[in-house]
N, C-alpha and C positions, 0 to 999 in steps of 0.2 A: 208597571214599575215606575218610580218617580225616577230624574235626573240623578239625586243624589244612589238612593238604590243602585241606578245604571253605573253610576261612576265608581261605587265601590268593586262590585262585579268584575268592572274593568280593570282596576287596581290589584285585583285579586293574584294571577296569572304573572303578574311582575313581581309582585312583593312575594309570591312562593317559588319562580326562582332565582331569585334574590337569596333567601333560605336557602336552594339544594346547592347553589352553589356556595355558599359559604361551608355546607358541611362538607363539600369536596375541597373548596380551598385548606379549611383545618384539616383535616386528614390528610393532603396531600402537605400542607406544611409541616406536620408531624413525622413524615414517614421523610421526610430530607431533612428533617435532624436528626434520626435515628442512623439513617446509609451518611448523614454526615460525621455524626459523633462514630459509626467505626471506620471511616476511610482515616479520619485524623489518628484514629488506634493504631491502625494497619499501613500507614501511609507518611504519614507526616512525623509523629511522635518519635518512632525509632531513628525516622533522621536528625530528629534535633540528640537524641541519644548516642549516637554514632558520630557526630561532628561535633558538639559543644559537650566540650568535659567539665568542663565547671557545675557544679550542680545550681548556683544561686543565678546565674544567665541562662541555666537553661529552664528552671522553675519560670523565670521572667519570660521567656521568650512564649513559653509554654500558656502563661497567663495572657499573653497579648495575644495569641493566634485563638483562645475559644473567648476572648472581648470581642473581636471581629467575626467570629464565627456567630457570636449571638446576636450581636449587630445585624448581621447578614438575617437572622436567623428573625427579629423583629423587624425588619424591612420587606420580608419577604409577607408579613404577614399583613402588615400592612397594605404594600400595595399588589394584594391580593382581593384587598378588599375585606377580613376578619374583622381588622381590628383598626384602632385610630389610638392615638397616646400624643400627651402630652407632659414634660418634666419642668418641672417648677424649683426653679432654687439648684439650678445644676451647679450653679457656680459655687456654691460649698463644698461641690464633691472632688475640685479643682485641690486636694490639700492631700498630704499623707498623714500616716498616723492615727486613721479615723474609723473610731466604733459606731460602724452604721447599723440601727436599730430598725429593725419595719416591720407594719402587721403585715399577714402573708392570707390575702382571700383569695387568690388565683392560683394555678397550677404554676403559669410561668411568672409569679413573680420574682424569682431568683433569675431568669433569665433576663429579664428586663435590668437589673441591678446591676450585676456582672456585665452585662452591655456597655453601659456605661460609668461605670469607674473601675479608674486606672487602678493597678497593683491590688487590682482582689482578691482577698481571701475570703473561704467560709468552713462552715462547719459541714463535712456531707455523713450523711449515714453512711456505717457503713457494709451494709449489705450493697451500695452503690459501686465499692470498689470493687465485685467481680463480677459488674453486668458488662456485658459483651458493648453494649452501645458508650457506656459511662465511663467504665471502668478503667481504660489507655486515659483519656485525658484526664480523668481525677486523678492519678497518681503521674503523669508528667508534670500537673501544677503545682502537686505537692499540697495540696488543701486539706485542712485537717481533719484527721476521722474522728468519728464521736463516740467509737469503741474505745479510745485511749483513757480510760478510764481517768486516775486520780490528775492523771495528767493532761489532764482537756486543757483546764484553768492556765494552767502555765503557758501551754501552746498556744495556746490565744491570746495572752499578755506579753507571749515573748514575737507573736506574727505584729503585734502592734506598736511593739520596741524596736523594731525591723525597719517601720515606716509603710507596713503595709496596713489597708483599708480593708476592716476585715468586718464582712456582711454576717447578719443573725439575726432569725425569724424569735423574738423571743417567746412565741406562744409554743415552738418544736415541731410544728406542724400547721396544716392550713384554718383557717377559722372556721368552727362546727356549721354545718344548714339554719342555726339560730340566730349567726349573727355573733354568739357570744365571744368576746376575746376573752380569755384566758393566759396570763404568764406562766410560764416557769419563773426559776429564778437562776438561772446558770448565769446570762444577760447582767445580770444586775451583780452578780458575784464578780465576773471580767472585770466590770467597771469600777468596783470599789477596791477589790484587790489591785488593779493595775494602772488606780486612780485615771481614770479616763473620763473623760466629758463623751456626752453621747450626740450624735447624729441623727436624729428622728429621720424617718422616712414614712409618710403618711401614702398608703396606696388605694386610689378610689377605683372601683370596675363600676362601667351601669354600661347596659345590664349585667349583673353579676351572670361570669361563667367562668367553666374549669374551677369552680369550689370542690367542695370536700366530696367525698363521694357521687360525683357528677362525673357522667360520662361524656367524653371529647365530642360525640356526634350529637350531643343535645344542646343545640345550638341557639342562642335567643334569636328573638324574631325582627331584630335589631342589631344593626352595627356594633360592637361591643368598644368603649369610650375608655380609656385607660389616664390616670390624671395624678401624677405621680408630683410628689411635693416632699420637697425636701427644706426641713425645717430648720431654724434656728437651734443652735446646742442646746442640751440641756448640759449645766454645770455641774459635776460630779459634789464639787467643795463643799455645798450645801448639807450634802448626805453624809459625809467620812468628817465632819468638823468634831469639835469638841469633846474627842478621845471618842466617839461611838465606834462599839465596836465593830466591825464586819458584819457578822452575821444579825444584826442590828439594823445595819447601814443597808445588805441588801434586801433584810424587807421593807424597810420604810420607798427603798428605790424603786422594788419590783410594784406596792402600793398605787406609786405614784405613775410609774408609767402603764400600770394596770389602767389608770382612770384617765390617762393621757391619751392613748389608742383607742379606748373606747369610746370617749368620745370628738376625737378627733376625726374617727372614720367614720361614725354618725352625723355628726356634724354636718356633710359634703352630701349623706344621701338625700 
C-alpha cells in the first residue's frame, strides 16, 4: 500500500465517527426540542396565562421566550458540532412591519428565522395546533392558522398593521428532492392586497439536509453550512401601479418571485 493509500485508511476511522456522532448530536438535538417545546406547554405558558391578562403582552412575551428558546435551540446545534450558519444582511431584519419572504430547503428553516427576528409571526398548519410538543406554544403566540379560511388574507395584513414581522415559506412546504421551487400565490396576494414591499430571504444548506422527504438520521458526511441572506426589498409599487388589478398584480408578483428564488438559490450552489 502507498503513503497516500495509508493515509486514507487512516483518515477513515475519524471522519466515520465524526458521522456517528453527528447523528447522535441531531437526534439528541431533536429530542430537546421536543421535551422543550412541552415543558414550555406544561410549565411556562400557563404562567404567563395566569399572571399577564393582557392578551397583546402576553402574545409578546409568548413570542420572545420560543425566539430564545430557538436561539438556544440553533446554538445547541451548533456547538454540537451538526451544523455551522451564517446570516447576511441581519440588519434589515432590525425594522417592524416586515413581509419576510424565504425559500424553505431544510426542515429547520422556520427555526432558524424565528430565532432571529423580533415580533414574529407566521402562518402554522394547522393540524400543528394539537400536537402535544407544538401545540401550548402555537397558541400562546398566537400565530396564525392556516385553517382560517377566507380569512388568512386579512390576518396576515392586519399581523402586519400591527407592526409585526410576519415569516412565509411561499412554496407552503419545503422544496421537492428536484431542486424545483414552486410558488403559491397566497404570498403575493398579502402583498398586493396589503400593499407591502417584500423581505427576500435567500437560504443556502451544503450539504443539503433535513429536505423533503429525508430522514433526520441520514446525515451528510460533512458538516452541514447554513448561509442565510437576507436581501434588499423588493418594491411592491412596481406590481399594484396603473390601476392593475389584484389578481393581476398577484400573478405577475408570484411570476417574478418564482424566477427570483430560483435562481437566487442556484446561484450560491
Amino acid at each position: 500500500m502507498d503513503d497516500a493509500g495509508a493515509g486514507r485508511v487512516m483518515r477513515n476511522p475519524a471522519s466515520s465517527c465524526s458521522l456517528y456522532w453527528r447523528v447522535f448530536a441531531t437526534g439528541f438535538s431533536f429530542l430537546t426540542f421536543g421535551v422543550g417545546g412541552l415543558l414550555l406547554r406544561v410549565a411556562v405558558f400557563p404562567l404567563l396565562n395566569l399572571f399577564v391578562w393582557q392578551r397583546d403582552k402576553r402574545v409578546t412575551l409568548a413570542r420572545a421566550v420560543i425566539r430564545f428558546a430557538f436561539r438556544g435551540f440553533v446554538g445547541l446545534m451548533q456547538t454540537l458540532g451538526v451544523l455551522r450558519y451564517e446570516i447576511v444582511g441581519q440588519h434589515r431584519l432590525e425594522r417592524n412591519g416586515l413581509l419576510i419572504l424565504a425559500n424553505h430547503p431544510t426542515l429547520i428553516d422556520t427555526v432558524f428565522l424565528m430565532a432571529f427576528v423580533k415580533r414574529a409571526d407566521c402562518i402554522v398548519k394547522g393540524r400543528l395546533w394539537n400536537n402535544p410538543f407544538t401545540g401550548g406554544p402555537i397558541r400562546a403566540a398566537g400565530y396564525i392558522n392556516n385553517d382560517s379560511g377566507a380569512e388568512l388574507i386579512a390576518n396576515c395584513i392586519a399581523s402586519l398593521q400591527n407592526g409585526n414581522n410576519l415569516i412565509i415559506f411561499p412554496e407552503g412546504t419545503r422544496t421537492s428532492a428536484s431542486g424545483e421551487i414552486s410558488l403559491k400565490r397566497g404570498a403575493a396576494n398579502i402583498a398586493v392586497r396589503g400593499a407591502r414591499d417584500i423581505t427576500p430571504v435567500v437560504i443556502h444548506c451544503d450539504p443539503l439536509t433535513l429536505g423533503k422527504g429525508e430522514k433526520w438520521w441520514c446525515v451528510p458526511s460533512r458538516i452541514v453550512r447554513f448561509r442565510i441572506e437576507v436581501r434588499d426589498d423588493i418594491k411592491i409599487d412596481r406590481f399594484i401601479a396603473d390601476g392593475v388589478s389584484e389578481v393581476l398584480a398577484a400573478r405577475h408578483l408570484t411570476d417574478y418571485l418564482q424566477n427570483y428564488f430560483t435562481e437566487e438559490s442556484q446561484g450560491h450552489a
